[in-house]
C-alpha positions, -999 to 999 in steps of 0.1 A, spaced: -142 151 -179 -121 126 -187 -120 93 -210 -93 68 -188 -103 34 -190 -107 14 -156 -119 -14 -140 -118 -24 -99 -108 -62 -93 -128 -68 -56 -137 -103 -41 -167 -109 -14 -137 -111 8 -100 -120 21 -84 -151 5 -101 -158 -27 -67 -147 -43 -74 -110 -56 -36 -103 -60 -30 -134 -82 -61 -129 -100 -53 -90 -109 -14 -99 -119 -29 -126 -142 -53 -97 -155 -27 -73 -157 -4 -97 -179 -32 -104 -199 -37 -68 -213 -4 -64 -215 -4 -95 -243 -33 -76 -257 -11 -44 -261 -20 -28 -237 -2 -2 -210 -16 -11 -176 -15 14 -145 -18 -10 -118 -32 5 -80 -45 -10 -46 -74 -1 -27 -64 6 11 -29 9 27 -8 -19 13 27 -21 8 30 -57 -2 3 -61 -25 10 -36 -45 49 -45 -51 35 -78 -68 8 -57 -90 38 -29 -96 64 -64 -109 34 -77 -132 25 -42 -147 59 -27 -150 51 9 -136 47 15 -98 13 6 -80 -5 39 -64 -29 32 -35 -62 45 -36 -80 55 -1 -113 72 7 -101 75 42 -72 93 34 -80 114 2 -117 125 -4 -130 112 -36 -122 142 -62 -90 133 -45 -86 98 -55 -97 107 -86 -69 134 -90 -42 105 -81 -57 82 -104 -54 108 -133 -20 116 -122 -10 80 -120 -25 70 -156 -1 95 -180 9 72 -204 -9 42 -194 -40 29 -216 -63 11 -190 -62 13 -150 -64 -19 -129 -73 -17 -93 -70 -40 -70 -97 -38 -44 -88 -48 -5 -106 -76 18 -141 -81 14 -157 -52 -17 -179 -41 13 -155 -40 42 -137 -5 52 -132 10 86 -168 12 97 -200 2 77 -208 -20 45 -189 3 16 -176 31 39 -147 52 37 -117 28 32 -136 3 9 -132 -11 -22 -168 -3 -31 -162 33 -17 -133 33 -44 -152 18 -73 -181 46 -65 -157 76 -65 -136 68 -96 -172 54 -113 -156 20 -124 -171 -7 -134 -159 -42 -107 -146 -77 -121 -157 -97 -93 -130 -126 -82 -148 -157 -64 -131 -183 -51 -151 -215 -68 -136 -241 -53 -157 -268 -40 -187 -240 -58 -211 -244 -96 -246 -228 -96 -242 -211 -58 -217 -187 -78 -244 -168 -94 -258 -164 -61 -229 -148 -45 -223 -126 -76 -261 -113 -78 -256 -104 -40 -225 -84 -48 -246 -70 -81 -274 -59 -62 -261 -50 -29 -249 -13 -36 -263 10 -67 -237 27 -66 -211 0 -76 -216 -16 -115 -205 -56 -117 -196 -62 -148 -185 -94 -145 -165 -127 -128 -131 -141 -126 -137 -173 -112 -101 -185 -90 -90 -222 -78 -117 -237 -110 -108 -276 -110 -113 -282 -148 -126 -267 -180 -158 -289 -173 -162 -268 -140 -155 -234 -155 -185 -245 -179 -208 -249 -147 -200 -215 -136 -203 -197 -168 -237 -215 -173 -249 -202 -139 -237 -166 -138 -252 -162 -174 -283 -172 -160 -280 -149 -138 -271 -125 -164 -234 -117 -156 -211 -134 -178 -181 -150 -171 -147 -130 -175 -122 -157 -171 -110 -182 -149 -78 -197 -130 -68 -231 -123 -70 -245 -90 -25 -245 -96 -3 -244 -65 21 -223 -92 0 -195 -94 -5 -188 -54 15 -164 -37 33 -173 -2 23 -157 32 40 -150 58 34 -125 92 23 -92 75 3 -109 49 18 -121 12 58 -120 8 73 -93 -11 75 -94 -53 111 -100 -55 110 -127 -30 86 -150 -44 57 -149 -72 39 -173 -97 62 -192 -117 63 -167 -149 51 -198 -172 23 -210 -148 10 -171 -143 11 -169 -183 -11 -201 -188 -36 -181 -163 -36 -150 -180 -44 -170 -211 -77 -183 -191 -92 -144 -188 -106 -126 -215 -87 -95 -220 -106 -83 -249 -141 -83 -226 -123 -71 -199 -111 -40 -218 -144 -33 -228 -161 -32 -194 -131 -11 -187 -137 18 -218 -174 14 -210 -169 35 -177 -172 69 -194 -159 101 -184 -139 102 -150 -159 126 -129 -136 155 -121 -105 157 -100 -88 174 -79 -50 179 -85 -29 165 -53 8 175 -61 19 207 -61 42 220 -89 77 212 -84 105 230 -67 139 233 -68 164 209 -47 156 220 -16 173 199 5 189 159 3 172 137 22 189 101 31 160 75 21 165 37 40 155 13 8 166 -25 13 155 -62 26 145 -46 59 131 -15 50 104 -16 18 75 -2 31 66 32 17 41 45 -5 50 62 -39 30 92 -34 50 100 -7 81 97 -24 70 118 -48 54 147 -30 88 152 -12 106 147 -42 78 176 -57 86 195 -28 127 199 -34 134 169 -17 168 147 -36 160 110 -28 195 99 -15 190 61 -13 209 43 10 207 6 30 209 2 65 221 -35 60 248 -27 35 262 3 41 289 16 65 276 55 63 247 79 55 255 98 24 256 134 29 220 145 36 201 171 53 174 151 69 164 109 69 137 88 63 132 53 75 102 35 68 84 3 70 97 -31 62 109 -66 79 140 -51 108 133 -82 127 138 -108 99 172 -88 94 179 -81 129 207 -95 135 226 -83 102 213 -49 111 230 -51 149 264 -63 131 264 -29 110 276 -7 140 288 20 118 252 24 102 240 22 139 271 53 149 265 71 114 222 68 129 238 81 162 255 108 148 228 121 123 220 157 132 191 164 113 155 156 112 145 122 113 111 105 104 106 71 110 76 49 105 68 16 118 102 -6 110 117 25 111 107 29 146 120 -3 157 150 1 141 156 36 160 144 15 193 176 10 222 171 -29 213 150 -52 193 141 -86 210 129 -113 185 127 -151 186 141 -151 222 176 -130 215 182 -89 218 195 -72 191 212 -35 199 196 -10 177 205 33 170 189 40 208 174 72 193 139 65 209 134 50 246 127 16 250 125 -18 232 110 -34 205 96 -70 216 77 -96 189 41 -106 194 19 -131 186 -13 -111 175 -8 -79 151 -17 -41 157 -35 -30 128 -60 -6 113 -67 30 100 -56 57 124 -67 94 130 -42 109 158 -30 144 167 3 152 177 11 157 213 44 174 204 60 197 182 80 170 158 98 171 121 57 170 106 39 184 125 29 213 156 15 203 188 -18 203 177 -20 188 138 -44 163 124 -29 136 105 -40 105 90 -21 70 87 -25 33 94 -9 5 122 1 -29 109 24 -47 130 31 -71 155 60 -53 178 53 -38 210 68 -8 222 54 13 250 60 51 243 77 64 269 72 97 289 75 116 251 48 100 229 43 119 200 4 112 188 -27 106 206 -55 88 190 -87 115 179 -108 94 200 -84 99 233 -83 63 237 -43 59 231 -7 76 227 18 69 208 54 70 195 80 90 204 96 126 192 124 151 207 109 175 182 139 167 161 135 127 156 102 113 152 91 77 158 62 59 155 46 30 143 20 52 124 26 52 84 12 86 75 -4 95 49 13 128 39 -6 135 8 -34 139 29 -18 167 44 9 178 25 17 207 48 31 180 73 54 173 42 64 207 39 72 213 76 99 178 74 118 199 43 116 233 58 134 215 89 158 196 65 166 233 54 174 247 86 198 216 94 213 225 59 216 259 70 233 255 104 255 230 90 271 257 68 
């Protein structure tokens, strides 16, 4: 057992400004002294880079329908080395996951597994005494989920934050803190959800007047009042040596991975060769080559000029994985906003903007032999996009419930708009570095 202190941020649902709400949390222990761990409940990429800016140290996610919960408790330990306090940031509603009130995916699922105490965030505009209602709700609903408290967001006055503090200590939950109803402190949207960290956040003076609002030294106590972490289960293996090199898209266009994957190749003998599909006129010697997730069709054009990124694409002879963006990218064109953008032609067809996104967990089996997997495997992952592109007499997945396919593989390149979830099942991780070695090999 182990004493790590934590504490879940969740809301009763989307929009009450959870992200905003944890970074001003986040800077708050950090003025107290503290070394915050910051992670996000469910599979986010955006989120996450905000909480990761605030915190200074990269923001794990935390999934119950990815990792079982010793699981997510093993992450969470692995995560918090040399961190004092853990911060999670819940996802949508506390209740809402990919079937049932608290099911696997949740926040609540995640606050149950790591035992952690919630700091509930309710947006109380236009709201005074009906706040205690909502939060007993949320109190009451689940025993196996604590509330320890309330982070009130969009509070019109000091007067107001009075009313709400009066009402939730009635009903016996006290008031954490509070932000101001301040266009500075919100974060821009856009089509996937919230822009990127790096592209826009809170002005730094209007997020520190916030953090100044919350009670750090309350919330640090609900946070070492959690007791022992029930035990986990270790998800890295030990590390081995360089293995092979493996070319790793990272700019504008391409931002979407998660940590743990990064570092379970990395674990795994994989050297991270980064390299930008926007910027740069070659690969850098590599054995294999990721692409993941981002924003190809804000960068579409720029990406169609670079036609010796596009050749050096061509020309790789290696295994290839990539997810999502990735996928797109790989695509013979990319059509968006009306105009067609040529793309590496690596995968059959082309990639055409919608108006309504694809999105949710995803449990598929691979039709195919490809770079992760044998005809055959299990894998978990998520969709969340809004380009269309129809798979093609090669799709590489079909859903577990039979009710779709897929993607696209050769059995050397693999494309798809599923992100997996290799730590789920690192074995699909070992299978893309054992064929990295065997390009290595044959290359001489």
């Amino acid at each position: 057992m182990t004493e790590l202190p934590r504490v879940v941020v969740a809301a009763p649902g989307s929009g009450a400004g959870k992200t905003t709400v944890t970074m001003a949390l986040i800077a708050a222990l950090r003025a107290a002294g503290e070394r915050v761990q910051p992670f996000k409940v469910g599979p986010d990429y955006i989120d996450p880079s905000h909480l990761a800016a605030a915190a200074g140290r990269p923001a794990f996610n935390l999934d119950t329908f990815f990792l079982a919960a010793a699981q997510v408790r093993g992450l969470f330990a692995h995560a918090m080395r040399g961190a004092t306090v853990g911060v999670v940031e819940g996802v949508m509603g506390m209740f809402d996951g990919r079937s049932g009130a608290g099911g696997a995916g949740s926040t609540a699922d995640a606050a149950a597994a790591l035992g952690a105490p919630v700091v509930l965030v309710v947006d109380a505009a236009g709201m005074a005494g009906s706040i205690a209602a909502v939060a007993r709700g949320f109190a009451d609903f689940d025993p196996r989920v604590r509330v320890g408290g309330v982070i009130a967001n969009r509070v019109g006055s000091e007067r107001h934050a009075e009313l709400l503090r009066e009402a939730l200590e009635a009903a016996g939950l006290p008031l954490l803190g509070w932000l101001p109803n301040d266009p500075a402190v919100a974060l821009p949207g856009r089509h996937l959800g919230l822009v990127l960290a790096g592209e826009a956040a809170p002005a730094p003076e209007a997020l520190a007047r916030a953090a100044q609002q919350i009670d750090a030294g309350a919330v640090l106590r609900l946070a070492r009042g959690a007791g022992p972490l029930p035990a986990p289960a270790p998800v890295f293996p030990g590390r081995q040596p360089g293995r092979i090199r493996l070319a790793w898209a990272e700019d504008a266009a391409f931002r979407f991975t998660y940590p743990e994957t990064r570092e379970l190749l990395e674990r795994l003998g994989a050297e991270i060769l980064p390299f930008s599909p926007l910027a740069d006129t070659a690969l850098p010697a590599a054995d294999a080559l990721y692409i993941g997730g981002g924003y190809p069709e804000l960068h579409a054009e720029a990406l169609a000029a670079n036609r010796p990124m596009l050749e050096a694409i061509r020309g790789f002879r290696g295994p290839v994985l990539a997810e999502c963006g990735g996928y797109m990218y790989l695509a013979e064109a990319l059509e968006t906003e009306g105009r067609r953008y040529p793309m590496a032609g690596l995968a059959p067809g082309v990639a055409r903007m919608a108006d309504r996104p694809v999105l949710g967990y995803r449990d598929v089996v691979a039709l195919a032999a490809s770079p992760v997997a044998e005809a055959g495997w299990r894998l978990r992952g998520h969709e969340f996009h809004y380009a269309r592109l129809e798979p093609g007499s090669r799709p590489a997945w079909r859903q577990a419930d039979g009710t779709a396919v897929e993607g696209f593989t050769d059995g050397r390149v693999l494309a798809s708009f599923i992100h997996l979830y290799l730590l789920a099942r690192p074995r699909a991780a070992e299978r893309f570095i054992a064929a990295g070695e065997r390009a290595r090999a044959a290359a001489g």
